[in-house]
C-alpha positions in Angstrom: 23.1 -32.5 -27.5 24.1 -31.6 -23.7 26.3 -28.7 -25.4 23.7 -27.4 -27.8 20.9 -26.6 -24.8 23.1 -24.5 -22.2 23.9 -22.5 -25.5 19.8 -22.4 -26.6 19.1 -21.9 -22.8 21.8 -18.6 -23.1 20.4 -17.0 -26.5 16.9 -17.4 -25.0 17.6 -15.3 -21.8 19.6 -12.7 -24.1 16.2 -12.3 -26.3 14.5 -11.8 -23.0 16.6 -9.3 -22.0 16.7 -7.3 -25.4 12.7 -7.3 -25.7 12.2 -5.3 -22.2 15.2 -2.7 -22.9 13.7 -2.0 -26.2 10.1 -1.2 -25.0 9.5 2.7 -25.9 8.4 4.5 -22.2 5.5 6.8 -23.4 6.3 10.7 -23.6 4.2 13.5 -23.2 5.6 16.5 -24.5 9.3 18.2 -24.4 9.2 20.5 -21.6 7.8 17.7 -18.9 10.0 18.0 -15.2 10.3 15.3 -12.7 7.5 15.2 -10.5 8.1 16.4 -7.2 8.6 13.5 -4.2 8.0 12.8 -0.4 10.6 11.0 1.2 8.6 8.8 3.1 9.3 9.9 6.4 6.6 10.8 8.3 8.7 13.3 10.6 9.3 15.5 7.8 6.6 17.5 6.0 6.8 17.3 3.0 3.5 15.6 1.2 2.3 18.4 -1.0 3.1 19.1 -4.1 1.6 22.2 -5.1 -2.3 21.4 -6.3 -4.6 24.0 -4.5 -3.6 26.2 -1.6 -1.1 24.9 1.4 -3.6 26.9 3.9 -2.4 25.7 8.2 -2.7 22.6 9.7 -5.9 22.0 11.4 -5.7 22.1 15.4 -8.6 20.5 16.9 -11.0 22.5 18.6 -9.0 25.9 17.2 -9.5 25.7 13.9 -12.4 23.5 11.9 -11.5 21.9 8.2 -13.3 23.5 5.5 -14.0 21.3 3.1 -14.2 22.6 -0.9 -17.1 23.3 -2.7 -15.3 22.2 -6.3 -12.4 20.2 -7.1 -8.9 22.6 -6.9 -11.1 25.4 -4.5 -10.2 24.1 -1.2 -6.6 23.9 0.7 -4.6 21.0 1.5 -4.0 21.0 5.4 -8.4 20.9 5.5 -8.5 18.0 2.7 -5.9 16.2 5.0 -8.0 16.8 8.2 -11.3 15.9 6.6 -9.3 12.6 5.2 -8.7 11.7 9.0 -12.2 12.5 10.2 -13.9 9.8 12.3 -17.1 9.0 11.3 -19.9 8.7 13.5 -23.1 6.4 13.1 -25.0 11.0 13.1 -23.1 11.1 9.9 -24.2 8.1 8.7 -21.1 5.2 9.3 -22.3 1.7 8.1 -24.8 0.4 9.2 -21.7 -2.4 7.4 -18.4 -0.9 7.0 -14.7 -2.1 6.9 -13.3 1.3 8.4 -14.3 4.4 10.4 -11.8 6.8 8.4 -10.1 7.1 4.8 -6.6 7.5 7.4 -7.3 4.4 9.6 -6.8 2.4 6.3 -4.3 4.3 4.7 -1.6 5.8 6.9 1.7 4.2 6.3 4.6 5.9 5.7 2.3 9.2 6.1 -1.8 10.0 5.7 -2.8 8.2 2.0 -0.1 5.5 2.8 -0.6 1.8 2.8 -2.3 -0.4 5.9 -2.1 -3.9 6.6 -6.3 -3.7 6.4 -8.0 -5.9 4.1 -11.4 -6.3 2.8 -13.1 -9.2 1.6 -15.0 -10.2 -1.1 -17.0 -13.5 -1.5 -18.8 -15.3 -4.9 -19.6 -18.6 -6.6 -19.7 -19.5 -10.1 -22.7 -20.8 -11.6 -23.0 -22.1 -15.1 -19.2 -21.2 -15.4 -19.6 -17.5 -14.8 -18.9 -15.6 -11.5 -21.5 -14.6 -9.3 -21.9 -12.1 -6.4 -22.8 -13.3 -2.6 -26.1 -12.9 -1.9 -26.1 -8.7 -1.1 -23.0 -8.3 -2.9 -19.7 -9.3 -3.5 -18.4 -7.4 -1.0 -18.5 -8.6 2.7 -17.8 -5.9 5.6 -15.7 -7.3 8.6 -17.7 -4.5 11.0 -21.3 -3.1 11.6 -23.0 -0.7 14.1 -25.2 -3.8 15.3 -24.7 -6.8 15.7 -27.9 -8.8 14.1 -26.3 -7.4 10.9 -23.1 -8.7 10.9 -22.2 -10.2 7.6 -21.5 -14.1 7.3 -21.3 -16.1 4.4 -22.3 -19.7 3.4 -20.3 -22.4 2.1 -22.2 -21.9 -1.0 -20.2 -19.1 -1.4 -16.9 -21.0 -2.9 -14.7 -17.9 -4.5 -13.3 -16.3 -1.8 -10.4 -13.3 -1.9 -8.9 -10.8 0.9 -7.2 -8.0 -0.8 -4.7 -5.5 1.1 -5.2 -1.8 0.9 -3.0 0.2 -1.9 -1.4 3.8 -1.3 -3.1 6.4 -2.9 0.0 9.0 -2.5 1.3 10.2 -5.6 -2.1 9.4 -7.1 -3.0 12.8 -8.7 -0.1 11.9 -11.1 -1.9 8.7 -12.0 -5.3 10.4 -12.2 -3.5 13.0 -14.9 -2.2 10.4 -17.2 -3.7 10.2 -20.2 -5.5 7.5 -21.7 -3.6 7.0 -24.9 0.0 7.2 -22.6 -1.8 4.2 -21.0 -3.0 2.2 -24.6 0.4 2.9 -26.2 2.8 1.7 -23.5 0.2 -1.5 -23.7 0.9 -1.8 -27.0 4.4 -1.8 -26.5 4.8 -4.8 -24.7 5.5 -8.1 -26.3 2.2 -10.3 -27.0 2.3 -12.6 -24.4 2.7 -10.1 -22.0 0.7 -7.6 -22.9 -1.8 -6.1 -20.2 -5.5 -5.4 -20.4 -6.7 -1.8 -19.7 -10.6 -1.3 -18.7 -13.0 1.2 -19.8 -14.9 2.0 -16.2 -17.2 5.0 -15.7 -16.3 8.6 -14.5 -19.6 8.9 -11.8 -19.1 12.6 -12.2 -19.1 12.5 -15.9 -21.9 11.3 -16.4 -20.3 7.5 -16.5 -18.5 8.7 -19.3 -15.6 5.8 -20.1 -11.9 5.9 -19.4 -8.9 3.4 -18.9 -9.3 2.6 -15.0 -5.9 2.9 -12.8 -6.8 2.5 -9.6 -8.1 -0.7 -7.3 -6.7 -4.1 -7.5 -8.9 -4.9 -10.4 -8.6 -0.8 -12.5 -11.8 -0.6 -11.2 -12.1 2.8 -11.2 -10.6 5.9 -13.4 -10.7 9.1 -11.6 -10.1 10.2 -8.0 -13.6 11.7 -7.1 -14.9 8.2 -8.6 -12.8 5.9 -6.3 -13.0 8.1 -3.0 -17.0 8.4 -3.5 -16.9 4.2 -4.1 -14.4 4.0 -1.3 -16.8 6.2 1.0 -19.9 4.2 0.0 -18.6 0.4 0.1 -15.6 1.0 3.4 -17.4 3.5 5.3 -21.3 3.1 4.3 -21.8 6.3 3.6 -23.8 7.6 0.7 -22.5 10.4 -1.1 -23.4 12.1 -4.9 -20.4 10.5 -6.0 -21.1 6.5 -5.3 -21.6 5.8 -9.0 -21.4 2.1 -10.2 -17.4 2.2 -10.6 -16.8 -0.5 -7.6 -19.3 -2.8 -8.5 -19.4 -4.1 -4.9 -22.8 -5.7 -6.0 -24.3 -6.5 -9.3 -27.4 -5.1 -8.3 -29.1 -2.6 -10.9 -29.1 0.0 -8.5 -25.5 -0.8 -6.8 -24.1 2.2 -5.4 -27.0 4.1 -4.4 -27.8 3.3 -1.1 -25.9 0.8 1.6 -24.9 -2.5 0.3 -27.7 -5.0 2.2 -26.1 -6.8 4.8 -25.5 -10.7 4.0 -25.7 -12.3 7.6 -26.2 -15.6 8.7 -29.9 -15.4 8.6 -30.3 -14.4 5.1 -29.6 -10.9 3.3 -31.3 -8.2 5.3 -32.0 -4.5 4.1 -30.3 -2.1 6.3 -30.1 1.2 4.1 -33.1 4.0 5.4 -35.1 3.8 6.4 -34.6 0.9 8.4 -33.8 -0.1 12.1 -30.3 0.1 11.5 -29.5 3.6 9.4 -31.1 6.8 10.9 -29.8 9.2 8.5 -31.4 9.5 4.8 -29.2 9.2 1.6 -27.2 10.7 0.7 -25.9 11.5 3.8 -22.8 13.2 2.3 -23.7 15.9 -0.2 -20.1 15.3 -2.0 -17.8 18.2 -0.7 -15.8 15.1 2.0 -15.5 13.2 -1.0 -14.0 16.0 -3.2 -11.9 16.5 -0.1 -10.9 13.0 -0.2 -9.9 13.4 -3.9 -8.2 16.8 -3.8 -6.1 15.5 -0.7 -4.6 12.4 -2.4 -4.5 14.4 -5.7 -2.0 16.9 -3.7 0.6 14.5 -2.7 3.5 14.2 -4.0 4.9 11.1 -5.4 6.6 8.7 -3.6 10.5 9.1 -3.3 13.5 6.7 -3.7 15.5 5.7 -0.9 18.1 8.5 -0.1 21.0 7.0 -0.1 20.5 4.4 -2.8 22.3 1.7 -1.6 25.1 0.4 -3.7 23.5 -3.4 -4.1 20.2 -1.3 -5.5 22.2 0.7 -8.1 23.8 -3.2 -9.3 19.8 -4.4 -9.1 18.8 -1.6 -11.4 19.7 -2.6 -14.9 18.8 -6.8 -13.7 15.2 -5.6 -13.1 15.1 -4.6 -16.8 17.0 -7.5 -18.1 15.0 -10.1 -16.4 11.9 -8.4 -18.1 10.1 -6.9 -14.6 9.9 -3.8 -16.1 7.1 -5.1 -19.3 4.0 -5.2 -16.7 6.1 -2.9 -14.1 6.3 0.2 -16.9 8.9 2.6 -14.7 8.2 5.8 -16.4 5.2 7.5 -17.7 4.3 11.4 -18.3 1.3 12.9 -17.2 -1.2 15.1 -20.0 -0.2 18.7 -19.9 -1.6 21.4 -17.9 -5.2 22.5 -19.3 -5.7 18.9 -20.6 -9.2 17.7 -19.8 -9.7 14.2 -18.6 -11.9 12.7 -16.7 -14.5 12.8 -19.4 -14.0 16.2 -19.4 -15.0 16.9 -16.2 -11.2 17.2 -14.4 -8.7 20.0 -16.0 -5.2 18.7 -15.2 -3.6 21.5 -13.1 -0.1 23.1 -13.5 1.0 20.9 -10.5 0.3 17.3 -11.6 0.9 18.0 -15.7 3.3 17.2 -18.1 5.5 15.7 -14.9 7.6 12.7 -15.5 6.5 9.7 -13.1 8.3 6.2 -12.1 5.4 4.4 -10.8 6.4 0.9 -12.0 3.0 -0.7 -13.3 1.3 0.0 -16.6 -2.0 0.1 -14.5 -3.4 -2.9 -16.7 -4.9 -6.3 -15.7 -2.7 -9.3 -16.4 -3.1 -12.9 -15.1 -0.2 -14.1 -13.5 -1.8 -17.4 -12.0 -2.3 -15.1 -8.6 -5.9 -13.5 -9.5 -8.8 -14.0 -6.8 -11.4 -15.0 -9.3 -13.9 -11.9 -8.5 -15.6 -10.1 -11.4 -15.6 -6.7 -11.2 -16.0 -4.2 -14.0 -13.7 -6.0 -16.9 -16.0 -9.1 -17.4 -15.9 -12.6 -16.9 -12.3 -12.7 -18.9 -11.2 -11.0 -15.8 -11.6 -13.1 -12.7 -7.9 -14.4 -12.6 -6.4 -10.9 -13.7 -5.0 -8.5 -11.3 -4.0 -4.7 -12.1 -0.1 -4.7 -12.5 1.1 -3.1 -8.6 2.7 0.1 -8.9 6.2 -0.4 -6.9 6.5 3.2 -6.0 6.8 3.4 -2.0 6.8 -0.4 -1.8 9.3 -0.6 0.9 7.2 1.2 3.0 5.2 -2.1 2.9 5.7 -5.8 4.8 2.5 -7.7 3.1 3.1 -8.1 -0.7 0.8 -9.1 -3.5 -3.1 -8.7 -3.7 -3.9 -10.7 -0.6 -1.1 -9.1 1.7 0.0 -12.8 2.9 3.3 -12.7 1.6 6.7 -11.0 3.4 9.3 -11.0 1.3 10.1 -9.9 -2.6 11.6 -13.6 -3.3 8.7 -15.6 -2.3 6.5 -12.8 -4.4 8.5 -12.9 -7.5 8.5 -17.1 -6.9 4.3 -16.6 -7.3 4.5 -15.0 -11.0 3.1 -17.3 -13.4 1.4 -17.1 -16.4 2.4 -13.6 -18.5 4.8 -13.2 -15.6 6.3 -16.8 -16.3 9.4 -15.7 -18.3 9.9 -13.2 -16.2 10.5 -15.0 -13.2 12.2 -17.7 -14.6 15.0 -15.3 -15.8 15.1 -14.0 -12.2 15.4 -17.7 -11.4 18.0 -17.9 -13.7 20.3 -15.5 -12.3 23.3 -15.9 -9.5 22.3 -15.4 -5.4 24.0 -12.2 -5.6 22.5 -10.5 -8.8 19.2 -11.4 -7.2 20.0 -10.3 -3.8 20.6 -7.0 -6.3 17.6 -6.8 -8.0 15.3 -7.3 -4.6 18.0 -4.8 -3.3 16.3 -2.6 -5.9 12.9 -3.5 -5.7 12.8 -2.4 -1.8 15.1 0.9 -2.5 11.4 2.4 -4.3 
């Protein structure tokens, strides 16, 4: 019997390595080129990838950003300055906010980057469901006075930080089509298999697509997840809020300032009130489709250069261990002319029918590491987390959802769940074949 389970144990991990390698990568057409890439050096320029105008960098006091009228009409070097705009309370910052610029929480390597800034988001569960705080899931960490500073009670007992994502490279994302998306899903062995979203496109009408971007695929395009973004991290009201975010469950949720949950009970802060002087919206959209157009212009992120030899070893483990069922390495985007977006985006020459290694199938899987907060995909949701794209992740120090953990061995050690066989395969393998694959892993 002790010879006939090493042998089992050995056929196991070769079916585990067979399934992954044999999982089809969606592909869009025959003519499709590599996507073009930063290398993640912020002393080089070297961000935009071809969407739109270049136009000149924006000099302060010389030269003011203009910011365009329609998505595709206005130039990269203004969408980049408007993206690092400081908000002032005269253009309508908070009165509850997380951050006073899209830059101050995404900067790392370059502007769209990663941060180590967090936001928080606070619930209970009653009758066995999830339910928002009092004022909405969402708590902000700042406010523009402070008798509105937001404080929960220990009522509140589902708690979750979650760590700001990059947005570069994320026009690619945004142009990937939604059956590239279903049938890589589909691909993937049962147990594994991810769950895409439907979320509404705010400038569609709320027309439905597979969401890609947020810790939960809350939202599906970028004009969606910059207006939420502006909204819910910055307080300002814009055309373009929508419902995407869900920062509250509130019927009206996204149409004026989220009301501010302090310690004295929820308190309405949106105009006209005490605490916000300027009337909704107090963007009339063109920052937000700034916002968009500048994260839909950069290029995707780059691989290290060199590749260091212990990453090219790590390569084929990271496929063999199964990593690469939820951390899909290759999609193509929807050719040029496609419309997505529920017809309201027409995929450009610059982001279509390019080839793509983001490494995530942009799906929700639970993998015992979810943060229990409902969003968009249901109750069924609470403990699922989108799959995190690995592109550009060693331009990051603070790993998985929350940002808490440091290093890639300690993260894999935390997939459970549909990431179980997965990890146990890693676990499976010598010191130096994983000291290969996490080579890997921190060479994207």
């Amino acid at each position: 019997m002790r010879k006939v389970l090493p042998i089992l144990t050995l056929i196991l991990f070769a079916v585990a390595i067979v399934i992954p390698l044999r999982s089809p990568q969606p592909v869009e057409g025959q003519t499709a080129t590599e996507a073009p890439t930063t290398d993640m050096d912020a002393k080089t320029d070297d961000l935009f990838n071809g969407f739109g105008a270049r136009g000149t960098p924006i000099v302060e006091c010389v030269n003011e950003p203009v910011a365009p009228t329609a998505r595709g009409n206005g130039r990269f070097e203004d969408n980049k300055a408007i993206f690092s705009e400081v908000e002032t309370i005269a253009d309508g910052l908070g009165p509850t906010y997380n951050g006073t610029a899209c830059v101050e929480c995404h900067q790392s390597i370059d502007p769209g980057g990663f941060a180590q800034h967090m936001e928080f988001r606070a619930g209970h569960i009653t009758n066995g469901a999830f339910v928002d705080a009092p004022g909405g899931q969402l708590i902000h960490a700042r406010s523009t006075d402070s008798d509105i500073v937001e404080h929960i009670s220990t009522a509140e007992t589902v708690k979750a930080f979650r760590v700001v994502t990059s947005a570069i490279g994320d026009g690619f994302v945004e142009a990937i089509a939604n059956d590239s998306l279903s049938n890589n899903v589909a691909a993937q062995p049962l147990a594994q298999r991810g769950t895409l979203t439907q979320v509404p496109v705010t400038e569609a009408n709320n027309a439905l697509r597979f969401g890609r971007f947020g810790w939960k695929a809350q939202q599906a395009s970028l004009l969606s997840f910059a207006g939420d973004a502006y909204l819910n991290e910055m307080g300002i009201t814009n055309k373009f809020d929508g419902f995407g975010g869900r920062s509250s469950s509130a019927a009206d949720a996204g149409t004026h300032e989220n009301p501010a949950s302090t310690a004295d009970g929820v308190i309405n802060v949106t105009f006209p009130s005490a605490f916000d002087p300027v009337q909704d919206p107090e963007d009339d959209g063109d920052d937000v489709i700034a916002f968009a157009d500048f994260m839909a212009a950069t290029r995707a992120p780059g691989r290290q250069n060199p590749i260091p030899a212990a990453a090219t070893r790590g390569d084929s483990l990271f496929n063999a261990v199964g990593c690469n069922v939820c951390h899909t390495r290759t999609f193509t985007t929807a050719a040029p002319g496609t419309l997505i977006n529920g017809g309201a985006f027409t995929v450009p020459t610059a982001l279509g029918s390019k080839i793509i290694h983001p490494f995530s199938d942009f799906a929700l899987h639970d993998i015992g590491t979810g943060d229990g907060i409902v969003q968009n995909a249901g109750q069924g949701s609470a403990n699922m987390m989108r799959t995190a794209p690995l592109w550009g992740i060693r331009a990051r120090n603070r790993l998985m959802h929350q940002g808490l953990n440091v290093t890639i061995f300690d993260t894999i050690q935390l997939h459970a769940g549909q990431a179980t066989t997965a990890r146990n395969n890693f676990n499976s393998l010598t010191a130096a074949q994983q000291s290969d694959l996490i080579a890997f892993v921190l060479s994207l």
